[in-house]
Biotite code that builds the C-alpha atoms (Angstrom):
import biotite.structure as struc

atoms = struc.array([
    struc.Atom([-9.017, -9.202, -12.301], chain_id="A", res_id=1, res_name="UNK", atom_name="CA", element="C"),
    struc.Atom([-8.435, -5.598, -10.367], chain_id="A", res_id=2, res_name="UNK", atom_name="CA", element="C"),
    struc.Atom([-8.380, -6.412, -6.509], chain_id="A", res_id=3, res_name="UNK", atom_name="CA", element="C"),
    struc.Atom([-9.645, -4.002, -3.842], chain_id="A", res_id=4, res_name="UNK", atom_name="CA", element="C"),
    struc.Atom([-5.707, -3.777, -3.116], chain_id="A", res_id=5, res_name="UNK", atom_name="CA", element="C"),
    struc.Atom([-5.063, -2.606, -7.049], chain_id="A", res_id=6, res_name="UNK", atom_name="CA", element="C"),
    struc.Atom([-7.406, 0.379, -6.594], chain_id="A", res_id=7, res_name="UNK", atom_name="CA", element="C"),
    struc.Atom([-6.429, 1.809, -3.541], chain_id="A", res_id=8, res_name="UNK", atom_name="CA", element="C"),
    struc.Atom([-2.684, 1.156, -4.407], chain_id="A", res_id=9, res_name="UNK", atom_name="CA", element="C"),
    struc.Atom([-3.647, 3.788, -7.565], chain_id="A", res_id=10, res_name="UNK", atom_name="CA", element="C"),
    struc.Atom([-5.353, 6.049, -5.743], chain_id="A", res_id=11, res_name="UNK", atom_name="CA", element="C"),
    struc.Atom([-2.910, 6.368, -2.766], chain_id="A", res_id=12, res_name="UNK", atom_name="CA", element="C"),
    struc.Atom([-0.093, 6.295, -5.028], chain_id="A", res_id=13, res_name="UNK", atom_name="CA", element="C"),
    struc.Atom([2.119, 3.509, -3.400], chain_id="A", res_id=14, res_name="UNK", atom_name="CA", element="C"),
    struc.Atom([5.777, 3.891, -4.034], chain_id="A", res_id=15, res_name="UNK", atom_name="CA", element="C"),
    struc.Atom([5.385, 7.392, -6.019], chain_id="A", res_id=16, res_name="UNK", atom_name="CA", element="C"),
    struc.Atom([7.197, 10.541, -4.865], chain_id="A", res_id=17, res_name="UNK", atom_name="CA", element="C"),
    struc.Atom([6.358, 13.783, -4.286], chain_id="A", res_id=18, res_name="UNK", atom_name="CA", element="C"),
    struc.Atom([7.604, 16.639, -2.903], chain_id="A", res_id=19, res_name="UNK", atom_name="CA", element="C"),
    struc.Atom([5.226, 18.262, -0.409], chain_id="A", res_id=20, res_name="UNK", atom_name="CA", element="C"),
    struc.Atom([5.086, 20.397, 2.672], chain_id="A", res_id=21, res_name="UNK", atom_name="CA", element="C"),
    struc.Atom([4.756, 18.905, 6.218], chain_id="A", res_id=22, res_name="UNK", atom_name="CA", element="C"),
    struc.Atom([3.213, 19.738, 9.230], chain_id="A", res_id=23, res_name="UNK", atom_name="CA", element="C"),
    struc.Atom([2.781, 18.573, 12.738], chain_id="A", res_id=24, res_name="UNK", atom_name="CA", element="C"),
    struc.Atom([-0.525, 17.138, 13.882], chain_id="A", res_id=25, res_name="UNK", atom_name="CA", element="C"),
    struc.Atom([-0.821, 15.253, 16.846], chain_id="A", res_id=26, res_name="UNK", atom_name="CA", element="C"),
    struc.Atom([2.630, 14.280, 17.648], chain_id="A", res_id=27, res_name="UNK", atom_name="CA", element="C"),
    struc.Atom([3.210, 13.325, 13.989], chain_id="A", res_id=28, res_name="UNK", atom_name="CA", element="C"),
    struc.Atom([4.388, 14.870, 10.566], chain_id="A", res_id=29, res_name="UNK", atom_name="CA", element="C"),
    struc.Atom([1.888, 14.913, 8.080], chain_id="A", res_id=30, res_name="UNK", atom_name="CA", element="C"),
    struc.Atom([0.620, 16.042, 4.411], chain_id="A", res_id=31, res_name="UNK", atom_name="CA", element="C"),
    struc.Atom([-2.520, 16.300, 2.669], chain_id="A", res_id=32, res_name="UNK", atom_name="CA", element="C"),
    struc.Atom([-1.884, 13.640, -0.132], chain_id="A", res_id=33, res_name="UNK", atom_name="CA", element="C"),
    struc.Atom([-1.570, 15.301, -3.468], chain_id="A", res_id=34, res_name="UNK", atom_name="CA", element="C"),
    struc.Atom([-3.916, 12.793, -5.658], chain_id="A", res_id=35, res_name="UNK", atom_name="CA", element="C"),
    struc.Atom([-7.505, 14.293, -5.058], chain_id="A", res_id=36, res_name="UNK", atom_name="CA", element="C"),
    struc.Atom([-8.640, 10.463, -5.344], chain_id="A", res_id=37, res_name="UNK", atom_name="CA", element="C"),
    struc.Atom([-7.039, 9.474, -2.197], chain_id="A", res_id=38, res_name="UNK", atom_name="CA", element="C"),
    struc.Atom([-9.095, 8.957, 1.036], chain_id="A", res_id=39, res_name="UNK", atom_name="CA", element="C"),
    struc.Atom([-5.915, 9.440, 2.726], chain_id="A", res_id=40, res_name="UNK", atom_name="CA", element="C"),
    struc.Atom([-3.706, 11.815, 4.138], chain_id="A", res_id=41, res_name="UNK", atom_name="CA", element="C"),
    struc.Atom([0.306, 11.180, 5.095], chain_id="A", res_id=42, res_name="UNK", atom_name="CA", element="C"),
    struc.Atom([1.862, 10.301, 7.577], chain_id="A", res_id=43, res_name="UNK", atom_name="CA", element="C"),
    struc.Atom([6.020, 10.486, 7.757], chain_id="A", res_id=44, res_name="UNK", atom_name="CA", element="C"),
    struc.Atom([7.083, 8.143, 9.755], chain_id="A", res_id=45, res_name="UNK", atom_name="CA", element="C"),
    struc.Atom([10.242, 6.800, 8.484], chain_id="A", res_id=46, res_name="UNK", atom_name="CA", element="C"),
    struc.Atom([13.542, 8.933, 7.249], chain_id="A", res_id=47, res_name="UNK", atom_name="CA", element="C"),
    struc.Atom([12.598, 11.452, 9.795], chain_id="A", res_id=48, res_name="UNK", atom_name="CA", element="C"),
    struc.Atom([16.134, 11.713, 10.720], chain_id="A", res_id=49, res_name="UNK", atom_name="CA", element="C"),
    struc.Atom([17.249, 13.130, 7.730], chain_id="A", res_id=50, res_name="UNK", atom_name="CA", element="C"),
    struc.Atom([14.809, 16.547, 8.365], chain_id="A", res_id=51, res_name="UNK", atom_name="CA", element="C"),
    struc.Atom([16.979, 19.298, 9.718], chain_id="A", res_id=52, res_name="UNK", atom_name="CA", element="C"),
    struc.Atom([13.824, 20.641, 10.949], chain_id="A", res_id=53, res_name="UNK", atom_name="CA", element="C"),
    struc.Atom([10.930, 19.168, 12.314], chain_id="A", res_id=54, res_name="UNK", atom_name="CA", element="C"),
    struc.Atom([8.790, 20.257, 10.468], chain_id="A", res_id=55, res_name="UNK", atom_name="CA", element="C"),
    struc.Atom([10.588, 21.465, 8.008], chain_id="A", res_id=56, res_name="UNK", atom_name="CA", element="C"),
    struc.Atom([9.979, 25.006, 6.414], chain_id="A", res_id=57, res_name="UNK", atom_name="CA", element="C"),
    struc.Atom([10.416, 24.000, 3.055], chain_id="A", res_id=58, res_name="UNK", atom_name="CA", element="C"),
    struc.Atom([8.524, 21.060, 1.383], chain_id="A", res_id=59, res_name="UNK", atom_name="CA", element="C"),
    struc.Atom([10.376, 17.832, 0.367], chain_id="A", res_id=60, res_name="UNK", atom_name="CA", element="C"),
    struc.Atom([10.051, 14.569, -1.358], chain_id="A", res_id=61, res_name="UNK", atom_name="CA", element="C"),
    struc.Atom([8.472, 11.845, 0.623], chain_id="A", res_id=62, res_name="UNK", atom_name="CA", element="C"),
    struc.Atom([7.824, 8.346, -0.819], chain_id="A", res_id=63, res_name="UNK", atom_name="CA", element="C"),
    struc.Atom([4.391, 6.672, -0.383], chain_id="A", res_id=64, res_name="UNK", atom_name="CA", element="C"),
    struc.Atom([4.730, 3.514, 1.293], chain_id="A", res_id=65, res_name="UNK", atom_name="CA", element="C"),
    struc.Atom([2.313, -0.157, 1.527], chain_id="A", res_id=66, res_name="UNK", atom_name="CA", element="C"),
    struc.Atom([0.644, 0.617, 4.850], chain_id="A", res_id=67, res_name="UNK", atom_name="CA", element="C"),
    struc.Atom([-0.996, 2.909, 7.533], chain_id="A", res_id=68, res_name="UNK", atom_name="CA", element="C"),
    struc.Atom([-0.905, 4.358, 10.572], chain_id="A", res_id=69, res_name="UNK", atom_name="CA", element="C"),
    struc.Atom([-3.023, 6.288, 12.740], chain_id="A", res_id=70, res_name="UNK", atom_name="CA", element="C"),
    struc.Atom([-5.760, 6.325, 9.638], chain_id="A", res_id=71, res_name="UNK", atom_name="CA", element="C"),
    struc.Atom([-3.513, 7.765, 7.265], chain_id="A", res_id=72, res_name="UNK", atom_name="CA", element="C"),
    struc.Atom([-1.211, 6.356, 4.431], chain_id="A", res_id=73, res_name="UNK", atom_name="CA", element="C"),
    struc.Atom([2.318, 5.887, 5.526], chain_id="A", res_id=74, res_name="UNK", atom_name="CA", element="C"),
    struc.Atom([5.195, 7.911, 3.651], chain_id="A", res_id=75, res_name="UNK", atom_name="CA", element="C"),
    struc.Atom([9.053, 8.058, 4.015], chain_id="A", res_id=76, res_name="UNK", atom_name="CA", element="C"),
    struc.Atom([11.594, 10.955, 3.813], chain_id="A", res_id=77, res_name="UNK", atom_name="CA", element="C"),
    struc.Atom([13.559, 10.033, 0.859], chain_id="A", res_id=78, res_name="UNK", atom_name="CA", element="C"),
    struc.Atom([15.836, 13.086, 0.199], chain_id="A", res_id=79, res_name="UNK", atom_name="CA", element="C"),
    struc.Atom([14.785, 16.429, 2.079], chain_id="A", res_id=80, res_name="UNK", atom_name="CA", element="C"),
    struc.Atom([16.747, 18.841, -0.281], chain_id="A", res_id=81, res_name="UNK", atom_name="CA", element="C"),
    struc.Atom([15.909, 17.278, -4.022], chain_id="A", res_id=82, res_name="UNK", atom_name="CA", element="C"),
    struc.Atom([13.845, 19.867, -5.778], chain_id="A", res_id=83, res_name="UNK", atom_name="CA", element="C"),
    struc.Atom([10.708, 19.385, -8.027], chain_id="A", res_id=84, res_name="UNK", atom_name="CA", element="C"),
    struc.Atom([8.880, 15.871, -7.478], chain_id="A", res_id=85, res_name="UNK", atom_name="CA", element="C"),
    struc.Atom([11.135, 12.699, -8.178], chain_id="A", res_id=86, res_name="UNK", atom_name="CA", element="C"),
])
């Protein structure tokens, strides 16, 4: 049986990578989500200590995680200088 949880964990990618470009909206770091399907943007709120810049001027690969915040889909900084999507 596919649960309410099972479709929006497709469509906003939960634990999948990619690399995108940040920036700052209201006090936070955020991305449009690359999957058309999600109702969701991102918002980095962990691993932001790793950024160099804030926001940084080149994209970089952020991991979606389980939960959200401020009405968007919570995502990690998982390595700011890999290249391509992970």
């Amino acid at each position: 049986m596919t649960s309410i949880r099972d479709v929006l964990g497709d469509s906003l990618a939960v634990s999948e990578r990619f690399r995108l470009s940040l920036a700052e909206r209201d006090g936070r770091l955020v991305a449009d989500h690359p999957n058309e399907a999600s109702p969701l943007d991102i918002a980095v709120v962990e691993g932001l200590d790793r950024l160099e810049e804030r926001p940084p001027a080149e994209p970089v690969t952020v991991e979606i995680l389980g939960r959200t915040v401020d009405g968007r889909v919570a995502g990690r900084v998982v390595d700011p200088d890999r290249n391509g999507t992970a």
